[in-house]
C-alpha positions in Angstrom: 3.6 37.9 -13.8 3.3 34.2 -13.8 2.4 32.1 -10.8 5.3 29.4 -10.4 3.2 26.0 -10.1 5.3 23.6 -7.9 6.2 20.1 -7.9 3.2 18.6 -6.3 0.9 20.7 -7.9 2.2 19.2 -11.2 1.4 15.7 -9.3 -2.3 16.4 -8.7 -2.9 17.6 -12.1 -1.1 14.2 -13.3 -3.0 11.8 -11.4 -5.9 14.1 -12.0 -5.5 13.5 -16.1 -4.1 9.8 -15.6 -7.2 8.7 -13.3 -4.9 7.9 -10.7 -5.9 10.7 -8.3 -7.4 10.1 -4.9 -11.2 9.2 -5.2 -13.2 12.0 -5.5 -16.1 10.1 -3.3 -15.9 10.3 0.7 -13.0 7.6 1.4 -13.2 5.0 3.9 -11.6 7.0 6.7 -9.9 10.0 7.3 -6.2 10.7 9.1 -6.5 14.2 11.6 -3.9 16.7 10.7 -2.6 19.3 12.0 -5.0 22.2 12.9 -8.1 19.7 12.2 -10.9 19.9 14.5 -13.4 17.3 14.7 -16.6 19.8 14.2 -14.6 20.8 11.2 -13.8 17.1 10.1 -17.5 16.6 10.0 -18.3 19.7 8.1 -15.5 18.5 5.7 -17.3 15.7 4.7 -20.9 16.3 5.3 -21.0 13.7 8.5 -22.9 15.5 11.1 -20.8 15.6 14.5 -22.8 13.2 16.9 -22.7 10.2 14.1 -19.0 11.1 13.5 -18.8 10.7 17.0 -21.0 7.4 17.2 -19.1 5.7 14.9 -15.9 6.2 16.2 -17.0 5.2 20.1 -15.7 9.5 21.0 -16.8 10.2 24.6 -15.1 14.2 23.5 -14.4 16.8 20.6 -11.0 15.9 21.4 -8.7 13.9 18.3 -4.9 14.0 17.9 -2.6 14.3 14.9 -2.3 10.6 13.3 -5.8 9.9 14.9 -7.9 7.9 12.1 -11.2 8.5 11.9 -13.6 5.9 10.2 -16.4 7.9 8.1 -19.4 5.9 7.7 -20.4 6.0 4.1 -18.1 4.1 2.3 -17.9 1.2 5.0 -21.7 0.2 5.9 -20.9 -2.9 5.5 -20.3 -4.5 8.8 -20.3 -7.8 11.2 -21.2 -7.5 15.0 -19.5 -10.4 16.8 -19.9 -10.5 20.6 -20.0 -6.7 20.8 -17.6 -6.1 18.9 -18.5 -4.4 15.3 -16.4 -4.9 12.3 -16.5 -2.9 9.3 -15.5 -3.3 5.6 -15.8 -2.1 2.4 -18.3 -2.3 -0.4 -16.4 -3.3 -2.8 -12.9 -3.7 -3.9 -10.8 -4.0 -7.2 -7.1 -5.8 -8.2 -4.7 -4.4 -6.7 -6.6 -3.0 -3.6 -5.1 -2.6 -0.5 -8.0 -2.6 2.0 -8.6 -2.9 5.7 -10.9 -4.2 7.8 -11.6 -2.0 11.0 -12.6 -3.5 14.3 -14.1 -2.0 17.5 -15.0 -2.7 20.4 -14.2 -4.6 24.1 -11.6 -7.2 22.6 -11.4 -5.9 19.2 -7.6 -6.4 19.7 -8.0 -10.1 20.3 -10.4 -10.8 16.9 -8.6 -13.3 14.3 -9.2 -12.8 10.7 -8.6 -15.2 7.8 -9.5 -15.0 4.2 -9.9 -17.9 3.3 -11.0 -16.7 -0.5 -7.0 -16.5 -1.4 -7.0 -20.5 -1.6 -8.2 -19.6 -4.8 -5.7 -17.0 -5.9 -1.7 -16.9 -6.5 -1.1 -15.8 -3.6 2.0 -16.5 -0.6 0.8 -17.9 3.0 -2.9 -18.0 1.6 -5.7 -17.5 4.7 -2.9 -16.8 7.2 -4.3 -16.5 10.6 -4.0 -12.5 11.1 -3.5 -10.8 14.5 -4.6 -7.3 14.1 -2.8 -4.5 14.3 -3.4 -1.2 16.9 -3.7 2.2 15.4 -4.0 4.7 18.2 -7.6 5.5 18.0 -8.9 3.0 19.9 -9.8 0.6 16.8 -7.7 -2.4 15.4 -7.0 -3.4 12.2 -6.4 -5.8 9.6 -5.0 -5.4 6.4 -6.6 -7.2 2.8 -4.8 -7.7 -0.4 -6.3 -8.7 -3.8 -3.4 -9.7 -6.2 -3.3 -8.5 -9.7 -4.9 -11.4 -11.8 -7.1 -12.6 -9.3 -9.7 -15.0 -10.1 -12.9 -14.8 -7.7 -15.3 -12.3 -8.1 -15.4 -11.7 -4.4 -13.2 -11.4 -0.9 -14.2 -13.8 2.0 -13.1 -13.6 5.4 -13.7 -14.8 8.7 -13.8 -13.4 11.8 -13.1 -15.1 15.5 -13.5 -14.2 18.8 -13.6 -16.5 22.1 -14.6 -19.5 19.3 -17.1 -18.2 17.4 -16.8 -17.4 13.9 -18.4 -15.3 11.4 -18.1 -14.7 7.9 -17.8 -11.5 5.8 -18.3 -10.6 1.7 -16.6 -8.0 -0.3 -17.7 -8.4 -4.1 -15.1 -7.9 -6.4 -15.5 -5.2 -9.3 -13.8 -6.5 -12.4 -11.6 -3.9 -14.9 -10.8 -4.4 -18.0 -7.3 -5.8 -18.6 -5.2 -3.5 -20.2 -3.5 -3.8 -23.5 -0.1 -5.3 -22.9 2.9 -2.8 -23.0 6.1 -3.7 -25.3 8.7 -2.7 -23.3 12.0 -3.4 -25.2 14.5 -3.9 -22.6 17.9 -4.5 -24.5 19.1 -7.7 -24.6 22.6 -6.3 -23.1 20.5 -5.8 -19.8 18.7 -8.9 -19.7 21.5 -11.1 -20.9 23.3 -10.9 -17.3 20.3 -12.5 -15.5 21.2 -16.0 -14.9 19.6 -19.0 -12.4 21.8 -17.4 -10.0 21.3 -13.8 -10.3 17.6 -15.1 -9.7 18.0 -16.8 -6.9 20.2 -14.4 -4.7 17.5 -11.6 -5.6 14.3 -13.4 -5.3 15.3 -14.6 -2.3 16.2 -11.5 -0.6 12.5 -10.5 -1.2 11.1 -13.4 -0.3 12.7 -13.1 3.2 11.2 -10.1 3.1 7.7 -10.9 2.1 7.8 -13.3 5.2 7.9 -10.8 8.0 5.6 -10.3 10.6 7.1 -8.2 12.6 4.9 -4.9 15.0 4.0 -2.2 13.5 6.4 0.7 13.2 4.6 3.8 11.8 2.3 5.9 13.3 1.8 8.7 11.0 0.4 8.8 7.0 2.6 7.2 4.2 4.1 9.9 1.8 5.4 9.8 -1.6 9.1 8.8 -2.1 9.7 12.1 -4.1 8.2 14.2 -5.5 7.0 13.5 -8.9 4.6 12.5 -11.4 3.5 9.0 -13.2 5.5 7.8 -16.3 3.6 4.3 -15.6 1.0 3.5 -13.3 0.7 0.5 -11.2 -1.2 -2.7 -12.4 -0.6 -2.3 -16.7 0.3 -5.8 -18.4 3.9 -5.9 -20.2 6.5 -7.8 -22.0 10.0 -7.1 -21.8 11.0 -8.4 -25.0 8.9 -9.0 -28.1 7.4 -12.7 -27.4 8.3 -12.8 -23.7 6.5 -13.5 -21.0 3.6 -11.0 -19.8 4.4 -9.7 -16.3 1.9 -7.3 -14.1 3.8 -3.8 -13.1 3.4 -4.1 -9.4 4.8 -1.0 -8.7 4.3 2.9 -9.7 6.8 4.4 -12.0 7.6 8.0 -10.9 9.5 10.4 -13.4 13.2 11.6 -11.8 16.4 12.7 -12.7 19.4 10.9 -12.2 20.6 11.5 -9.0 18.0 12.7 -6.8 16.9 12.2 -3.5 14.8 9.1 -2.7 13.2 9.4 1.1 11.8 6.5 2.9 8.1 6.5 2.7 7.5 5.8 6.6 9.3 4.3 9.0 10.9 1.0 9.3 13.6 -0.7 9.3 16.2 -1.3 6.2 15.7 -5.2 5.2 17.3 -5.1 1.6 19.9 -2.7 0.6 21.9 -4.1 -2.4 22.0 -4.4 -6.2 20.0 -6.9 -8.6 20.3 -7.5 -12.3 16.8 -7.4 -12.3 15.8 -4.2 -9.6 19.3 -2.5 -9.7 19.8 -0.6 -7.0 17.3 -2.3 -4.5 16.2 -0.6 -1.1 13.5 -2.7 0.9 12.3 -1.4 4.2 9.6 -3.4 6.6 7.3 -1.2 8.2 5.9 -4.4 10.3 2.6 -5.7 10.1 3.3 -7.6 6.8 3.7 -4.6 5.2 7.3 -3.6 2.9 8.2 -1.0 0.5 10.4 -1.4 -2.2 12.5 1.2 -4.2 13.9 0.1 -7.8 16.8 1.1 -10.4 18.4 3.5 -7.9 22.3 4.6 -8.5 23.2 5.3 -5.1 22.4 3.2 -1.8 22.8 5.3 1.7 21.2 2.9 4.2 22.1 -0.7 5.0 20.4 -3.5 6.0 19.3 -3.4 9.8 19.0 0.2 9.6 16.0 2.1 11.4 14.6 4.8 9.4 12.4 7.8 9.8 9.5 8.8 7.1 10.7 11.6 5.1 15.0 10.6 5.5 17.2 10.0 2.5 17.6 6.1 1.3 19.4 6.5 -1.9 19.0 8.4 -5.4 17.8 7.7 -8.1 19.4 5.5 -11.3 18.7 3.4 -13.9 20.4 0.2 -13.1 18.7 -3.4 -13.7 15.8 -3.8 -16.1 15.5 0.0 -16.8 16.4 2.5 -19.6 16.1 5.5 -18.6 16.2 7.1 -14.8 13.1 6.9 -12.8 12.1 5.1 -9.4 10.1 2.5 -9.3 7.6 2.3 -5.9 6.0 -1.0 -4.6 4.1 -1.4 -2.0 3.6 -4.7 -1.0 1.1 -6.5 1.9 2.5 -9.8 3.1 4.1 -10.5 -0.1 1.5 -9.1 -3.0 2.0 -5.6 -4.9 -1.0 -3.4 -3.7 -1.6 0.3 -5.6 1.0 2.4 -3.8 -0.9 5.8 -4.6 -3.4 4.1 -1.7 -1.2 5.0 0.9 -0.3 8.3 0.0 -1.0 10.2 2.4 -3.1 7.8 4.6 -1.9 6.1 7.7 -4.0 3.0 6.6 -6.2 2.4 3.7 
């Protein structure tokens, strides 16, 4: 008798053949789970219990569901500004999403800027940052590198009580990748006007603008459960000689009609149709950070709503710039698409 291979397991083996699986190296931190143990955390990934313990200032054994951990190989890169250490990553690609971890006595009071986005096409570039409180006794702040960016490294600064440091995350470069010929009918695209524009672009840009706290506490999940038809960061045209446009989402295969669940919580700040998106849901999860649901046929939240990760938020369609039923997933950080598979399953990046 045949083993029945569920839904997710189909996933894995997708991402796994499509190179867009979680890394196989130790990632930059880990989110406790239910039934984890931190002597069995440390087994996990080869970290032995006292340096697990070091790094993540533990006076006890003792960690709770949703606790991040930071796990010291991938991040050994770090500045120590008035007692107070910050660490950051090795490297970094387009389309990252990133954080910079901070501990210590007034970790929550450290500003960050980075001012390497000057450079880049970016919106509010080197914002001053506040950082944001994870429940382990760290802080954080979230980095962004757009799609197309053009310096081969990250630079930010760090300041506490007036004095200021700098940091450097080099930059690895990937090949850009052949441009996709989409197709789109010209019975679709021919109802975008100025207008049309305007109303929907500006409902994100209002969007992109928030700053409001931070309203999840547990990992990020998948809005269904699916597999990639298109992954997140490929170069495409529309229409044969249009304009080339980045894919700053994920394209997940679905059927027409079903369920689309909010990927954490947050609160509903788009919840309309486009010509462009279709069916649009937006949801701020504060801290700068929004997810965005495309070409649904059905809306069930509104705007203002507060939602819950894992509750229903519409199905799925093929309305705007789409022909054939799928969802397209953004992820965005203060305005720029970042790789959505990052969050899956991670409370932070």
């Amino acid at each position: 008798m045949k083993k029945r291979i569920n839904s997710w397991t189909v996933l894995l083996m997708t991402l796994l053949l499509t190179g867009m699986a979680w890394s196989a190296e130790l990632p930059a931190s880990y989110t406790v789970q239910k039934g984890d143990t931190l002597n069995q955390i440390s087994r996990k990934f080869g970290i032995a219990l006292a340096e697990l313990k070091k790094l993540n200032n533990l006076s006890s054994d003792v960690v709770k569901i949703g606790q991040v951990l930071l796990l010291s190989r991938q991040t050994n890169q770090t500045l120590a500004l008035e007692g107070v250490k910050i660490f950051y990553p090795n490297t970094i690609k387009m389309g990252d999403a990133f954080s910079l971890r901070i501990w210590g006595k007034g970790a929550d009071t450290v500003q960050i800027r980075f001012p390497s986005e000057t450079a880049e096409d970016v919106r509010q570039p080197a914002e001053k940052l506040d950082s944001l409180e994870v429940g382990d006794g760290s802080f954080v702040v979230l980095g962004r590198v757009v799609l197309g960016a053009v310096s081969s490294e990250v630079r930010f600064t760090a300041t506490l009580n007036g004095n200021t440091l700098e940091g450097r995350i080099p930059m690895t470069r990937t090949a850009r990748s052949q441009v996709e010929l989409l197709n789109v009918p010209s019975s679709v695209i021919d109802g975008v006007t100025p207008a049309t524009q305007t109303r929907e672009n500006g409902a994100l840009e209002a969007a992109y603008a928030l700053r409001t706290p931070k309203a999840w506490n547990t990992p990020f999940m998948a809005p269904i459960k699916s597999f990639v038809t298109n992954p997140f960061g490929g170069a495409r045209r529309y229409q044969m000689g249009g304009k080339v446009n980045y894919h700053f989402g994920t394209d997940l295969k679905a059927a027409l009609g079903e369920a689309i669940y909010a990927t954490n919580a947050g609160k509903v700040v788009i919840a309309d149709f486009y010509q462009t998106r279709g069916g649009l849901v937006g949801i701020d999860h504060g801290g700068g950070v929004v997810s965005l649901y495309f070409h649904q046929s059905k809306i069930v939240v509104k705007v203002g709503d507060t939602v819950e990760k894992g509750q229903k938020i519409g199905e799925v369609g093929s309305t705007g710039y789409s022909t054939a039923p799928h969802l397209h997933w953004e992820m965005r950080i203060r305005g720029e698409g970042v790789d959505p598979w990052q969050w899956a399953g991670k409370q932070i990046p």
